[in-house]
C-alpha positions as CSV (number, residue, x, y, z in Angstrom):
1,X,-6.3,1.4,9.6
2,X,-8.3,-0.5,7.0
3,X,-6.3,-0.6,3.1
4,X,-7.1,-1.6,-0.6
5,X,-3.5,-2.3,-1.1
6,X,-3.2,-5.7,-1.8
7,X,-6.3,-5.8,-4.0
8,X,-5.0,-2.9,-6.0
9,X,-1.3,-4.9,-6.2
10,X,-3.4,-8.3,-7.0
11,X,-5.4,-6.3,-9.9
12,X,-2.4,-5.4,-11.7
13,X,-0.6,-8.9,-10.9
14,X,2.7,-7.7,-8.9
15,X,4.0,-9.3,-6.7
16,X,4.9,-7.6,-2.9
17,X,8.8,-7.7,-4.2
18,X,7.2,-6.0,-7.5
19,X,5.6,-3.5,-5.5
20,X,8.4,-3.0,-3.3
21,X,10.7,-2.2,-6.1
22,X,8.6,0.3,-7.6
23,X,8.3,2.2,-4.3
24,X,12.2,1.7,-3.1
25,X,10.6,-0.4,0.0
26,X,11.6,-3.9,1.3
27,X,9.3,-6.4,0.5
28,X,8.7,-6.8,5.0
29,X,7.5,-3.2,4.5
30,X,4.8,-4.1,1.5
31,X,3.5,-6.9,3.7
32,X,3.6,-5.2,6.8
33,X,1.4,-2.4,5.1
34,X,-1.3,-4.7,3.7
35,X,-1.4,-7.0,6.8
36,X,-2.6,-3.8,8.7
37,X,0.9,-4.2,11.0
38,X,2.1,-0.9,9.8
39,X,1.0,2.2,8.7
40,X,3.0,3.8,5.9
41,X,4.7,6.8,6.3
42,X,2.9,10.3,4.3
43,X,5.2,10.0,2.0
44,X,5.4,6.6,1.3
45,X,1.2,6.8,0.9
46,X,1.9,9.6,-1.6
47,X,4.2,6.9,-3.3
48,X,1.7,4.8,-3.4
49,X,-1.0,7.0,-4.4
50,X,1.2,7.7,-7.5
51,X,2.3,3.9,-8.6
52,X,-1.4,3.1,-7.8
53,X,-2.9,7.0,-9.6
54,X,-5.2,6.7,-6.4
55,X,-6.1,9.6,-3.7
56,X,-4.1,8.4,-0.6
57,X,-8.7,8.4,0.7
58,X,-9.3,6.2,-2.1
59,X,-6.6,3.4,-0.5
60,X,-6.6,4.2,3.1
61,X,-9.8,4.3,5.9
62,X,-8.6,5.6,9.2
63,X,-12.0,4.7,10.9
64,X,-12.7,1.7,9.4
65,X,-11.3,-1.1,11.8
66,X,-9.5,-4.4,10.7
């Protein structure tokens, strides 16, 4: 599954330890997400639809391939 994650986290200048902290995640778990190694749990996208004020579509592609 294809993300924006790191570009949206880059935009606003955190770090993956910033972003971490805001979601209650391990850093491993930010990276893992971004790097396409791990696919986040629904409510952990709903998380990040919220820190980001994206649509969990607006973040994630399902059909686009890495």
């Amino acid at each position: 599954m294809q993300n924006r994650i790191r570009q949206l986290r880059e935009a606003r200048g955190w770090s993956q330890a910033g972003l971490a902290d805001r979601l209650d995640v391990s850093r491993q778990t930010v990276n893992a997400i971004e790097n396409g190694k791990r696919d986040p749990s629904l409510p952990l996208a709903f998380k990040l639809g919220k820190v980001f004020r994206r649509r969990i579509e607006a973040m994630f592609d399902p059909d686009e391939a890495r």
